[in-house]
N, C-alpha and C positions, 0 to 999 in steps of 0.2 A: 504494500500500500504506500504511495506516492502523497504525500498532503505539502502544500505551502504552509510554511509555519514561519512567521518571524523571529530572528534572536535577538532578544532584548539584551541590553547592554546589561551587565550584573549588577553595578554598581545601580543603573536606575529600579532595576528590581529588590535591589536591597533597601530603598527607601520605601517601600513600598509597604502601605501595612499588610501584615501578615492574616491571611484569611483563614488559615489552620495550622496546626504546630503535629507533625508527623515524628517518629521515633528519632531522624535525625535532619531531616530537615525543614523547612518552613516553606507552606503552599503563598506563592507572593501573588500570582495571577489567575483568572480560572477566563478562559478566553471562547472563541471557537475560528474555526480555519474558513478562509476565503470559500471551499468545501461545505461551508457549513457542520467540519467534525467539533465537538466541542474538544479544547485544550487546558492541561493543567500546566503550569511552571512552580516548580518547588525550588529552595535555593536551600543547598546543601549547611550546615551548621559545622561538619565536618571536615577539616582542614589537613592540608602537609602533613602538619606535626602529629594527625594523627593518623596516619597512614591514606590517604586519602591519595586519588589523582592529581586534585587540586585545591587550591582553594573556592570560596564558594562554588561550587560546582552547579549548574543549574542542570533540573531531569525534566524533558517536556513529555507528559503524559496524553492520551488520546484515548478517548472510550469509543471503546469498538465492543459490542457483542454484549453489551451490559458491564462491561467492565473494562477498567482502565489499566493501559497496556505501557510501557517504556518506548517513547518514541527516537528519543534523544538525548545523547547529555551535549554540553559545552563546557 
């Protein structure tokens, strides 16, 4: 599955209030795709130093099928 999705710069998603607090990260956006799929963006709390890929790392999620799936990270 092909969807247009935007990458929001991290730093404007980290200002952004947080719409849910997940085991490690923070839901910043709850969108939907040009598509019409809807979109989640969570910004990782997990960093480097704690073994992490990156710092805030963002995971764009998409619900397909009644449940939402790992689209992407950055």
């Amino acid at each position: 599955m092909s969807l247009s999705i935007v990458h929001h710069n991290r730093s404007r998603l980290l200002k952004l209030k947080t719409l849910s607090v997940g085991q490690a990260d923070d839901l910043k956006l709850e969108t939907t795709s040009s598509e019409g799929t809807l979109l989640r963006y969570w910004v990782s709390r997990v960093g480097l130093d704690d073994g992490a890929r990156m710092d805030n790392m963002v995971t764009v999620e998409h619900l397909r099928g009644g449940r939402w799936c790992e689209l992407t990270t950055y």
